[in-house]
MIDOSE-1310 file (N, C-alpha, C; in nm, 2 decimals, decimal comma, always signed):
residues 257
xxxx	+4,01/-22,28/-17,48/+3,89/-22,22/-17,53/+3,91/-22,21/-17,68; +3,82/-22,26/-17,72/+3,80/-22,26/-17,88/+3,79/-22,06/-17,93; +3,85/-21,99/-17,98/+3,83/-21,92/-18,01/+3,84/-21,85/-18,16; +3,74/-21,76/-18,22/+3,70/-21,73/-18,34/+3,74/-21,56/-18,35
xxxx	+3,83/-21,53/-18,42/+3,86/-21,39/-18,46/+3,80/-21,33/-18,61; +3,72/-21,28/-18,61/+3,67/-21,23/-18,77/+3,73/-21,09/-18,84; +3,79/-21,11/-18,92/+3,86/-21,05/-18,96/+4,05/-20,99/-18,96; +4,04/-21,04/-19,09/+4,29/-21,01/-19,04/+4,33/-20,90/-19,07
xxxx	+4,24/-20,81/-18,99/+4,32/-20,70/-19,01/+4,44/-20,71/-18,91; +4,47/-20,52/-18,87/+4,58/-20,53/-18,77/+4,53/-20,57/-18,66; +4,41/-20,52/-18,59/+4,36/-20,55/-18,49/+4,32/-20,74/-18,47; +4,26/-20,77/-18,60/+4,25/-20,90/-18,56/+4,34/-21,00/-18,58
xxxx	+4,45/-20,99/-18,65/+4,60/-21,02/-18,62/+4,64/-21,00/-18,51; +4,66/-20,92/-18,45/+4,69/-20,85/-18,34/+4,63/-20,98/-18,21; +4,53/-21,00/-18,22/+4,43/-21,08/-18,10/+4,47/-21,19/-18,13; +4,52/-21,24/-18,27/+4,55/-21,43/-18,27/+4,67/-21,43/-18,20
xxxx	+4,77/-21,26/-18,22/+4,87/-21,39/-18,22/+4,87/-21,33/-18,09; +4,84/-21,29/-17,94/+4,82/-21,28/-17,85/+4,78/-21,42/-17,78; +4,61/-21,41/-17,89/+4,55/-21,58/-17,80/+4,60/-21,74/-17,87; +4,67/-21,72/-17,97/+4,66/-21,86/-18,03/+4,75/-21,97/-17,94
xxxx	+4,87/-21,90/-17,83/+4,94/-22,00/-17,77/+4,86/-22,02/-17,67; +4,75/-21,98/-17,64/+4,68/-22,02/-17,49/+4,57/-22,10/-17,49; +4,51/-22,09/-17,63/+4,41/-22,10/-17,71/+4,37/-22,16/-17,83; +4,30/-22,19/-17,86/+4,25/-22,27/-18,00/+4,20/-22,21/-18,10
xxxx	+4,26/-22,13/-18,16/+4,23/-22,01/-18,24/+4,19/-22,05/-18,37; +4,10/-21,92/-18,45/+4,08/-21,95/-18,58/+4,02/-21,81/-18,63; +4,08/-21,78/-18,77/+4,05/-21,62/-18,80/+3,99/-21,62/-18,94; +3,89/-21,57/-18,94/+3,81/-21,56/-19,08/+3,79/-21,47/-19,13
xxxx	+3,82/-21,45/-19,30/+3,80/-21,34/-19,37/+3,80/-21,39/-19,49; +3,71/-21,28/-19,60/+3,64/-21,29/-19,68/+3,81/-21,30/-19,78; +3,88/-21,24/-19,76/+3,98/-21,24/-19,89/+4,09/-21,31/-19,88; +4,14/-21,45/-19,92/+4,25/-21,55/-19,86/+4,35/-21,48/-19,87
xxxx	+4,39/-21,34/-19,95/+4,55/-21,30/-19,92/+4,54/-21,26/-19,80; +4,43/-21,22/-19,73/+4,52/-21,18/-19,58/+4,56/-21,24/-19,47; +4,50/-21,37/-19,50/+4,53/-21,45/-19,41/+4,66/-21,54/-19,42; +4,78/-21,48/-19,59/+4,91/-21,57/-19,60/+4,97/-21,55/-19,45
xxxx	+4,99/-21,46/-19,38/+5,07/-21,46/-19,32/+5,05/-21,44/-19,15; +4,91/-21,53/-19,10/+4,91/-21,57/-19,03/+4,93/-21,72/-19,02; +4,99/-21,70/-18,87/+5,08/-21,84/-18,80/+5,00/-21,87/-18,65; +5,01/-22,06/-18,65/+4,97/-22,06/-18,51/+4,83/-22,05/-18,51
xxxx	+4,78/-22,09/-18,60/+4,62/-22,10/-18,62/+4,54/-22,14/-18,74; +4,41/-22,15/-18,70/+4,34/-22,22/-18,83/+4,25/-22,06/-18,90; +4,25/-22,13/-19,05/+4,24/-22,03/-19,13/+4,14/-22,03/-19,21; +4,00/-21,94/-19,21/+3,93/-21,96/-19,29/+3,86/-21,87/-19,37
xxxx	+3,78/-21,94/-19,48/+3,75/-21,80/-19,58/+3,58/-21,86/-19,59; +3,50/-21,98/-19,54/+3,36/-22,01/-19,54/+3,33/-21,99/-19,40; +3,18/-21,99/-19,44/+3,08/-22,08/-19,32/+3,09/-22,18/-19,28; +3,10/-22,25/-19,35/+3,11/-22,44/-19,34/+3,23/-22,45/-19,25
xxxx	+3,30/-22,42/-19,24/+3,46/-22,41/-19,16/+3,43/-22,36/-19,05; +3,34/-22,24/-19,03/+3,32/-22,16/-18,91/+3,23/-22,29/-18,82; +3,14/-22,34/-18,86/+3,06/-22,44/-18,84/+3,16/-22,59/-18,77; +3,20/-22,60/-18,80/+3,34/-22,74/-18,79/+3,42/-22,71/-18,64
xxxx	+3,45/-22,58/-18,66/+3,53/-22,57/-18,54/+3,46/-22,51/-18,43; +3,31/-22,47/-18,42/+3,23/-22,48/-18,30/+3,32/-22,35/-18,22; +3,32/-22,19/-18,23/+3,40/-22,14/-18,15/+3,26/-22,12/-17,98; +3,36/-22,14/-17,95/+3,32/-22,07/-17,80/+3,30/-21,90/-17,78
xxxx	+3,37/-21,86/-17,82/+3,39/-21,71/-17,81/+3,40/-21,64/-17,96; +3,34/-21,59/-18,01/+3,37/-21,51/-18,15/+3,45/-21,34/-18,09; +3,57/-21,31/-18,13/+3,56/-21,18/-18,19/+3,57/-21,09/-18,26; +3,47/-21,02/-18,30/+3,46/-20,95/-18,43/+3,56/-20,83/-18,46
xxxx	+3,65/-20,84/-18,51/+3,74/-20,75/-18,53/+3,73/-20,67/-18,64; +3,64/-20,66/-18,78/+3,64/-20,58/-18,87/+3,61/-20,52/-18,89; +3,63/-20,40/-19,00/+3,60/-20,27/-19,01/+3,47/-20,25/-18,90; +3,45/-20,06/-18,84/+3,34/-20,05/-18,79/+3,23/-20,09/-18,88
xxxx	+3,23/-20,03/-19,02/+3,09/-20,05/-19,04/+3,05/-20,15/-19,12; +3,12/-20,30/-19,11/+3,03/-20,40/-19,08/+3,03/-20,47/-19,02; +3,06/-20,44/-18,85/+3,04/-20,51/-18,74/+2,90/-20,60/-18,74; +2,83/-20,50/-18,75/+2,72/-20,57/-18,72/+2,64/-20,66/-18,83
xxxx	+2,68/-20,64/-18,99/+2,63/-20,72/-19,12/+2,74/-20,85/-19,05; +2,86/-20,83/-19,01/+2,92/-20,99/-18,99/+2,84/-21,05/-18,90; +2,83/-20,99/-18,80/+2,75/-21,06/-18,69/+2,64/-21,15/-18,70; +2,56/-21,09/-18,82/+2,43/-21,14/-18,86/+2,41/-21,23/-18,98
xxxx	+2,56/-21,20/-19,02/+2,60/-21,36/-19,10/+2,69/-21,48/-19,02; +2,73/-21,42/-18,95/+2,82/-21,58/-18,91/+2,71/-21,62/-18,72; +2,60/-21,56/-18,74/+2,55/-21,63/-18,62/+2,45/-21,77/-18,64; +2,38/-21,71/-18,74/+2,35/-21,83/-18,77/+2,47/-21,98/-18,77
xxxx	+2,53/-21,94/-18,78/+2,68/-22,08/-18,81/+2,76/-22,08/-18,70; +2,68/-22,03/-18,60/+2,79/-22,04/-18,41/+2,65/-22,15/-18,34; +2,72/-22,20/-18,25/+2,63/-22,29/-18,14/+2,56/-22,18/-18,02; +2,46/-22,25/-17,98/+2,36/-22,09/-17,88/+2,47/-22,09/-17,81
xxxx	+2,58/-22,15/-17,71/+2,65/-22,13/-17,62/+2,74/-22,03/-17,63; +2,81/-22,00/-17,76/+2,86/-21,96/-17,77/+2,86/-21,79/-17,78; +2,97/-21,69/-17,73/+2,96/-21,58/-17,66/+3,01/-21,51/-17,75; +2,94/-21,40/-17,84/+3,00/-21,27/-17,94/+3,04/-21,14/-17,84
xxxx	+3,14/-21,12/-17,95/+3,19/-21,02/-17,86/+3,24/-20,87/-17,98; +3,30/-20,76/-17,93/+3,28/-20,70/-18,02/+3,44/-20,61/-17,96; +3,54/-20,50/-18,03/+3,67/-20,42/-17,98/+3,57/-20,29/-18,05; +3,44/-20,28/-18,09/+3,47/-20,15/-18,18/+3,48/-19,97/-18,11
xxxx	+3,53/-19,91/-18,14/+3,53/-19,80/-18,10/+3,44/-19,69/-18,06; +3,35/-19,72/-18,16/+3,14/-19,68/-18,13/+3,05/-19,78/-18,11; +2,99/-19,73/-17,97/+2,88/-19,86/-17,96/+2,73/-19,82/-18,07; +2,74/-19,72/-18,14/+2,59/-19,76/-18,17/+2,52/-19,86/-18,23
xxxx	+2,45/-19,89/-18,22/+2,36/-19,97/-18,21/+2,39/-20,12/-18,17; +2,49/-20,15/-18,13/+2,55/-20,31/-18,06/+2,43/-20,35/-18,02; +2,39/-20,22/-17,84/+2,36/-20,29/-17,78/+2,21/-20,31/-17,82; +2,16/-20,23/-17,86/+2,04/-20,32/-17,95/+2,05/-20,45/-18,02
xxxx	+2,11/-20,47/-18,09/+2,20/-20,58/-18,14/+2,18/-20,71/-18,08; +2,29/-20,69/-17,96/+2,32/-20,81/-17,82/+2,15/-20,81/-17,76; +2,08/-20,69/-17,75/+1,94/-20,74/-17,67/+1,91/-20,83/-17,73; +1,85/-20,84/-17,88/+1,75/-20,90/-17,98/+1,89/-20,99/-17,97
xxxx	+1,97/-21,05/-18,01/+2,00/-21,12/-18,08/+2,01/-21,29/-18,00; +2,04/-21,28/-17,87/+1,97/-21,38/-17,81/+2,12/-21,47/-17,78; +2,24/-21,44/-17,79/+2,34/-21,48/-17,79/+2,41/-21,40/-17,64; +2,48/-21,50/-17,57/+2,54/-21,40/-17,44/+2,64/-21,29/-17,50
xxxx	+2,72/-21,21/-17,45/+2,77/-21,11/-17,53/+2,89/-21,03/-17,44; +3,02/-20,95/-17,50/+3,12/-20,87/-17,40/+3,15/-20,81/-17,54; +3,10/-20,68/-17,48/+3,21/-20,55/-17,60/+3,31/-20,50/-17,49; +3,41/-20,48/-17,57/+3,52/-20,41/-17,50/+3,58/-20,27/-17,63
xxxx	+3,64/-20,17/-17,57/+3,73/-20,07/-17,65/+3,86/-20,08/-17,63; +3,97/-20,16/-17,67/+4,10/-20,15/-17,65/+4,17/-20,00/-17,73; +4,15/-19,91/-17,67/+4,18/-19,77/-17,72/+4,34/-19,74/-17,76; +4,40/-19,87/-17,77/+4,55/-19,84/-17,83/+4,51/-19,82/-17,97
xxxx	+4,47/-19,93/-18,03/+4,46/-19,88/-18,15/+4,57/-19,90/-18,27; +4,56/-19,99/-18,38/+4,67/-19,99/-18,42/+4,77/-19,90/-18,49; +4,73/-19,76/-18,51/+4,80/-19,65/-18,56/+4,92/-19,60/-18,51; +4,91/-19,55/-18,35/+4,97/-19,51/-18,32/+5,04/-19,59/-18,19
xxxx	+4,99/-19,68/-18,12/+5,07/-19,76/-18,02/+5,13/-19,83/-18,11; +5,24/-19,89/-17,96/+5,35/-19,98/-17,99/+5,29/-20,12/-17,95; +5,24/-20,21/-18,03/+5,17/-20,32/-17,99/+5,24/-20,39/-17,91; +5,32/-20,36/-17,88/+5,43/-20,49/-17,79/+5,44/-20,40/-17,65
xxxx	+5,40/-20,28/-17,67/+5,46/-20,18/-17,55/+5,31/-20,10/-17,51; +5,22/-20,18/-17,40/+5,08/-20,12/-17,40/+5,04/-20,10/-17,27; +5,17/-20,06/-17,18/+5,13/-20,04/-17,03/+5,09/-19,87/-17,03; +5,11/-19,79/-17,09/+5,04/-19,68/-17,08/+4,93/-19,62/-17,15
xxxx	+4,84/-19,77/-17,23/+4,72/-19,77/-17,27/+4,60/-19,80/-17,25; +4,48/-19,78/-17,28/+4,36/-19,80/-17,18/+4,28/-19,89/-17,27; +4,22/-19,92/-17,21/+4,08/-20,05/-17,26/+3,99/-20,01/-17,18; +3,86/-20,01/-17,25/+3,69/-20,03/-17,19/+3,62/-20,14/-17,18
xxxx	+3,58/-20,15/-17,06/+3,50/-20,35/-17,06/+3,35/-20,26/-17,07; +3,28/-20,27/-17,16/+3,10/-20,24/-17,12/+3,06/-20,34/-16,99; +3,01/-20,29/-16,88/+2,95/-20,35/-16,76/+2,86/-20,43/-16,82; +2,73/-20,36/-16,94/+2,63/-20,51/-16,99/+2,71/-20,62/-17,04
xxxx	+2,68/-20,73/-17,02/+2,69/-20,84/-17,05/+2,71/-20,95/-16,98; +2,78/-21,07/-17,07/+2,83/-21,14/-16,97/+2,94/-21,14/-16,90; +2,90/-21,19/-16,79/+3,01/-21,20/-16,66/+3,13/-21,26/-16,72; +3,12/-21,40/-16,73/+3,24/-21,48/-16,76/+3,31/-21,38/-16,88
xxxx	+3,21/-21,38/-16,97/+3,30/-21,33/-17,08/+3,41/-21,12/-17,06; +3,36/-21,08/-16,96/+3,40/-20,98/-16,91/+3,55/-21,02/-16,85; +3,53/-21,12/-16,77/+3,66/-21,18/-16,67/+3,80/-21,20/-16,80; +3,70/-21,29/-16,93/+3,81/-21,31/-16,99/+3,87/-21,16/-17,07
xxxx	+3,81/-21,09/-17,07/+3,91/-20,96/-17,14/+3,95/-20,90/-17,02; +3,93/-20,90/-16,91/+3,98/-20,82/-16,82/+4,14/-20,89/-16,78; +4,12/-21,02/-16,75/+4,21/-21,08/-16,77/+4,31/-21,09/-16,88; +4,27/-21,03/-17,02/+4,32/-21,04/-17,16/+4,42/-20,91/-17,11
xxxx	+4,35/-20,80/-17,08/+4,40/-20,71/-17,09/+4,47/-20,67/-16,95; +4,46/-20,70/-16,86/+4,57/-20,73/-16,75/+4,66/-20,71/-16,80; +4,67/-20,86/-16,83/+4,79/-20,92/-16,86/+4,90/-20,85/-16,94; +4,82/-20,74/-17,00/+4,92/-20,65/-17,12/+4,94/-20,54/-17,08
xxxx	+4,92/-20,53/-16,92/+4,94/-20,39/-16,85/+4,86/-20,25/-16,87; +4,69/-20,30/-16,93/+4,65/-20,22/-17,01/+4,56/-20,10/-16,86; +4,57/-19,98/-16,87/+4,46/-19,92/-16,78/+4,29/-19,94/-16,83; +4,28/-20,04/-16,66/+4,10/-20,07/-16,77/+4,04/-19,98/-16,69
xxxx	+3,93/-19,91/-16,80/+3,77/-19,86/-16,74/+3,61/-19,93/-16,79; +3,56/-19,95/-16,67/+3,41/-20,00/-16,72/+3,33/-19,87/-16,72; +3,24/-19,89/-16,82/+3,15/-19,77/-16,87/+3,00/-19,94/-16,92; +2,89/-19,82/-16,91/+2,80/-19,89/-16,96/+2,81/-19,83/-17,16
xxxx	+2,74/-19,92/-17,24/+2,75/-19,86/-17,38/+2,72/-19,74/-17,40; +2,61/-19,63/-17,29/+2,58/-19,50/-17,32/+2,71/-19,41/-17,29; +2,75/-19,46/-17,15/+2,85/-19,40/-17,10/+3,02/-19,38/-17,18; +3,01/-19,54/-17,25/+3,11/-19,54/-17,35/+3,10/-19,40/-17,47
xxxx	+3,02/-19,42/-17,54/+2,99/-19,32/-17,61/+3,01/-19,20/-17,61; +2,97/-19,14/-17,49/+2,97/-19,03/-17,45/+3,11/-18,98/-17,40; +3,16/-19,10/-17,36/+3,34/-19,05/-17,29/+3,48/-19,08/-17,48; +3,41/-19,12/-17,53/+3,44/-19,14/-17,70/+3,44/-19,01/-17,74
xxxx	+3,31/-18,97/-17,75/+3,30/-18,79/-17,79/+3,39/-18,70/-17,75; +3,43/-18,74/-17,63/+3,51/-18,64/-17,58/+3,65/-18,71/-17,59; +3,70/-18,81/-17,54/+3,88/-18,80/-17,57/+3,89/-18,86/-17,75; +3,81/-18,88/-17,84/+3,87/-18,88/-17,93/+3,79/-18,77/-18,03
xxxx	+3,70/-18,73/-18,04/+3,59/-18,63/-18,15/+3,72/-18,51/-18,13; +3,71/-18,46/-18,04/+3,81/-18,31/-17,98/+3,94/-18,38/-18,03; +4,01/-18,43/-18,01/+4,16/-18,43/-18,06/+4,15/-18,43/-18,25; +4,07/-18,60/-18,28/+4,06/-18,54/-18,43/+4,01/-18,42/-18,52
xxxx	+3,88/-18,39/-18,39/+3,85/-18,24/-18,51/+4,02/-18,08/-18,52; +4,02/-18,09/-18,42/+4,14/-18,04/-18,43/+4,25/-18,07/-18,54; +4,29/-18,20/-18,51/+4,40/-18,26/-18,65/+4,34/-18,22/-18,76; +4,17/-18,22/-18,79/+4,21/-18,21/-18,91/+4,15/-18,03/-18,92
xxxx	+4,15/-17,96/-18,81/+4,14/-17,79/-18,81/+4,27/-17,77/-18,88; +4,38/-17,84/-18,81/+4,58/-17,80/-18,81/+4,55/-17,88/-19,00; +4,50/-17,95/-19,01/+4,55/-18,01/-19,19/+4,48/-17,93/-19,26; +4,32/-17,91/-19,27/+4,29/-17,80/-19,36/+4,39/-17,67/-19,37
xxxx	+4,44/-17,64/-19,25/+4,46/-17,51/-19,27/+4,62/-17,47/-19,32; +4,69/-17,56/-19,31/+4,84/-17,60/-19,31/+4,90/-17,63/-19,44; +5,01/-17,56/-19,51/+5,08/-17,53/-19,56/+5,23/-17,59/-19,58; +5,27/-17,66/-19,69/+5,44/-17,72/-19,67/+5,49/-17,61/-19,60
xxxx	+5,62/-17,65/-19,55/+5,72/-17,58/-19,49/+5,86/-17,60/-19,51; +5,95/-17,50/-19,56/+6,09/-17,58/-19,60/+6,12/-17,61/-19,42; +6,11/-17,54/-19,33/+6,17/-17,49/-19,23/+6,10/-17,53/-19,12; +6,01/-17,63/-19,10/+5,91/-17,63/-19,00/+5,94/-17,64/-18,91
xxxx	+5,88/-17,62/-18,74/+5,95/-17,60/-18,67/+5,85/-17,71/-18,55; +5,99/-17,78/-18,40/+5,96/-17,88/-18,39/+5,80/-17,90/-18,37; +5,73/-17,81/-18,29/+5,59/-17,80/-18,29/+5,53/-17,87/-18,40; +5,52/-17,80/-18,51/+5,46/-17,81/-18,65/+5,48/-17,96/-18,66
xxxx	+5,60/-18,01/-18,67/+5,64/-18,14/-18,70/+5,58/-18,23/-18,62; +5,55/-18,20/-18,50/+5,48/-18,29/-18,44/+5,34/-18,29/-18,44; +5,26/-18,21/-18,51/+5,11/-18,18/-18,53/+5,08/-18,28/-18,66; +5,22/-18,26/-18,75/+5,20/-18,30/-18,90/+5,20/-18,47/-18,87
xxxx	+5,28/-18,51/-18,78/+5,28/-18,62/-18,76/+5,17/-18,70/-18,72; +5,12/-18,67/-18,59/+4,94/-18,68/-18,55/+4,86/-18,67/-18,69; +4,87/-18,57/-18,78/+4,80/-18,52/-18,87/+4,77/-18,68/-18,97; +4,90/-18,69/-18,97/+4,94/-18,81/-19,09/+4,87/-18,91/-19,00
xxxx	+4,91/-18,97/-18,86/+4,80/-19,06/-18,85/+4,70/-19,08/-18,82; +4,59/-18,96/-18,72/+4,48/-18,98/-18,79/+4,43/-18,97/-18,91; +4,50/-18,92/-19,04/+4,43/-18,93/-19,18/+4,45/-19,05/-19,24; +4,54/-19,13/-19,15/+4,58/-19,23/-19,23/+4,47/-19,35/-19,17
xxxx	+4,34/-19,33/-19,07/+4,27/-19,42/-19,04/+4,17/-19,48/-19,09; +4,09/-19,58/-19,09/+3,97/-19,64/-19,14/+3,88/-19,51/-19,14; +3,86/-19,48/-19,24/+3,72/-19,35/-19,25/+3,59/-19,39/-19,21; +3,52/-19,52/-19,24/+3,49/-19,57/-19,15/+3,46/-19,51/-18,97
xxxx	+3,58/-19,50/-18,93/+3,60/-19,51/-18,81/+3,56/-19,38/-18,76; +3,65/-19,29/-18,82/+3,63/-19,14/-18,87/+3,47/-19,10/-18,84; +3,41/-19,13/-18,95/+3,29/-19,11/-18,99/+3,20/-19,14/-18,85; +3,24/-19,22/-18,77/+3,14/-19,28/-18,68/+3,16/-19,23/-18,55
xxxx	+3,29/-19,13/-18,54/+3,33/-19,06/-18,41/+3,27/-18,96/-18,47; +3,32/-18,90/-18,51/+3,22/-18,78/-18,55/+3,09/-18,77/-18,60; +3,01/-18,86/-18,63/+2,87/-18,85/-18,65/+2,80/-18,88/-18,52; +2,89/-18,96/-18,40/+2,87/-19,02/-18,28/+2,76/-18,90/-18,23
xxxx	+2,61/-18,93/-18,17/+2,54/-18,84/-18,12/+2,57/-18,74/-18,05; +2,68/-18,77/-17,94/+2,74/-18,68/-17,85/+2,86/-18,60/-17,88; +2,91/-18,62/-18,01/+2,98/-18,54/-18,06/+2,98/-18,37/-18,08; +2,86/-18,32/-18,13/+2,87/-18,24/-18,19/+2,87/-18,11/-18,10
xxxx	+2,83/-18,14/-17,98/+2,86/-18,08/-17,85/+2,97/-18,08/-17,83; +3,08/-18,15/-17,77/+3,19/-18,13/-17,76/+3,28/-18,04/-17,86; +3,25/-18,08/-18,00/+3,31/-17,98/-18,09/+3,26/-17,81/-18,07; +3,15/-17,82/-18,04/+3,09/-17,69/-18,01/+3,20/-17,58/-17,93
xxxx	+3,30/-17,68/-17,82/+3,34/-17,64/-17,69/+3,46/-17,53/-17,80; +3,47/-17,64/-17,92/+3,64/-17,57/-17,96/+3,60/-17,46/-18,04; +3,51/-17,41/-18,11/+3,41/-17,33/-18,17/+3,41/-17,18/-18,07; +3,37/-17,21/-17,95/+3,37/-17,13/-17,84/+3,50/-17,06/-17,79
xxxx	+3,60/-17,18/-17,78/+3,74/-17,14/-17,73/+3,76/-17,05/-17,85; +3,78/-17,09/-17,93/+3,85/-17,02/-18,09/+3,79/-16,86/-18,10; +3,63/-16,87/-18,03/+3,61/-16,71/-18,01/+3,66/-16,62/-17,94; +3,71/-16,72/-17,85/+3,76/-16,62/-17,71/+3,90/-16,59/-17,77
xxxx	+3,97/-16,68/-17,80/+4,08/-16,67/-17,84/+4,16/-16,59/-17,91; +4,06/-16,58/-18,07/+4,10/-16,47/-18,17/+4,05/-16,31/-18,12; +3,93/-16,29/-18,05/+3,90/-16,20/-17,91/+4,03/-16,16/-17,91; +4,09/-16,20/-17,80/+4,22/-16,18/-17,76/+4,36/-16,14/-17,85
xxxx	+4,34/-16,16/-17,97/+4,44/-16,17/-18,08/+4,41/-16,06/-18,14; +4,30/-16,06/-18,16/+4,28/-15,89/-18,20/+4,30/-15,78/-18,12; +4,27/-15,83/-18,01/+4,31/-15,69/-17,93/+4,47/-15,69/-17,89; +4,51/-15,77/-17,92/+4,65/-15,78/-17,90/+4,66/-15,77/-17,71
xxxx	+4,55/-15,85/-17,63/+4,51/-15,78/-17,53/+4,62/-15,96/-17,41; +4,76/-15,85/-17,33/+4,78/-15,97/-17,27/+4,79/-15,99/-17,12; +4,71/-15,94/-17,09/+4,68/-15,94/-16,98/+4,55/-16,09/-16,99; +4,46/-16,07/-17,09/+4,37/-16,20/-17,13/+4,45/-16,33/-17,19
xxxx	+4,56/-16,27/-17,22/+4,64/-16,38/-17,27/+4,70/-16,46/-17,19; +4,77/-16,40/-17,09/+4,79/-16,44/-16,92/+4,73/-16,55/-16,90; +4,58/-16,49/-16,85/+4,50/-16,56/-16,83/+4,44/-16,62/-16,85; +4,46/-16,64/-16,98/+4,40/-16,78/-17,08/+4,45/-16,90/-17,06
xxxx	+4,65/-16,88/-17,07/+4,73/-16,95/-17,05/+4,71/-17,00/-16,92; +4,69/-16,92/-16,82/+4,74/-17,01/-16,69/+4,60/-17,04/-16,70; +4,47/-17,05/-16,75/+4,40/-17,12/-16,71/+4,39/-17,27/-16,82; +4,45/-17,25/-16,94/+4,42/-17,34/-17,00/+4,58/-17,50/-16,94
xxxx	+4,63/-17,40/-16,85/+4,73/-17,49/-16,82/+4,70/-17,60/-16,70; +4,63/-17,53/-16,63/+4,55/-17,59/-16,56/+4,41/-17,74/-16,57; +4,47/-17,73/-16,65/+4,36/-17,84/-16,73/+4,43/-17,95/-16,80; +4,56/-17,90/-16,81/+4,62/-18,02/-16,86/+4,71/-18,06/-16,74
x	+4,72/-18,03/-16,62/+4,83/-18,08/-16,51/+4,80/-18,24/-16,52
């Protein structure tokens, strides 16, 4: 299968050099230093090139927020057959996108992520296949991601969204609750070190990215949750009261079994 990766970042590095031995690969980006140092594939910085090699499957791998300006440039320069596809982390507005745009279509969320997984080690990481689209083109990431031991879930693009708000809006608003508030330490202790760590890499992410989990519609509710807890919490801190403390603990333990 002829296939088209747009953009060399990590993620779309990441997909050549997965598909290029199985596959006919080719990765396009606007700036030729990024592409020195891919191997095992064809390399391009035009249209005219994108055009030549006829991909079968495009995937769009660059920043979130111009998934969709790429799309609307390199479609004109794909054949109607050919199937776009999308890894981004927020569906808004895709699937409007994929209605109107008249091209078959498979978004997926590979939720490893290149920050913090070990890209060679992804059997205890999850991927999302969106149920809209196409069939075949579903098989092949389901199959993609098999293969790499990945835990898959299908969600439709509302449902994606909405399960986004919650396992990633809540962990980052937190990281960056722990960084606003946080202080060097000659002495820190292992806890701390491990918060500062998370800390460092979600701040070290595409803002972009950032920006789009948290502005995500269904966000702002979920954050609401930790707003609440923090009431009850400090509640309890004042009163120095531990009998509520008890029972905060064994209930909040309960939720993580």
């Amino acid at each position: 299968m002829r296939i088209l990766v747009l953009g060399a970042g990590k993620m779309g590095s990441f997909f050549i050099d997965l598909l290029s031995f199985e596959h006919e690969t080719a990765v396009f980006d606007i700036d030729a230093r990024r592409l020195r140092f891919m191997y095992n594939t064809q390399r391009f910085t035009t249209m005219e090139e994108i055009e030549t090699f006829r991909p079968e499957l495009v995937i769009n791998a660059v920043s979130l927020d111009h998934t969709l300006d790429v799309f609307r440039q390199v479609t004109p320069h794909l054949t109607p057959d050919c199937i776009l596809s999308d890894i981004a982390s927020v569906k808004t507005g895709l699937k409007e996108y994929y209605d109107s745009c008249g091209f078959r279509f498979v978004s997926t969320h590979p939720m490893f992520g290149p920050t913090f997984a070990n890209l060679g080690a992804l059997s205890n990481e999850n991927a999302i296949i969106i149920t809209e689209g196409d069939y075949m083109g579903r098989v092949l990431f389901r199959d993609l991601y098999s293969r790499l031991g990945l835990h898959i879930c299908e969600y439709s693009f509302a449902e994606h969204d909405e399960t986004v708000a919650y396992s990633l809006s809540i962990p980052f608003v937190s990281t960056f609750v722990f960084a606003a508030v946080m202080k060097h330490q000659d002495a820190p202790g292992t806890t701390f070190k491990r918060h500062l760590s998370i800390a460092k890499g979600v701040l070290s992410e595409d803002r972009a990215l950032l920006r789009e989990i948290l502005f995500n519609p269904h966000t702002s509710a979920q954050v609401s949750q930790i707003r609440t807890q923090l009431k009850e919490l400090i509640d309890i801190i004042d009163h120095k009261d531990s009998p509520a403390l008890n029972a905060y603990i064994d209930r909040i333990k309960d939720n993580v079994k």
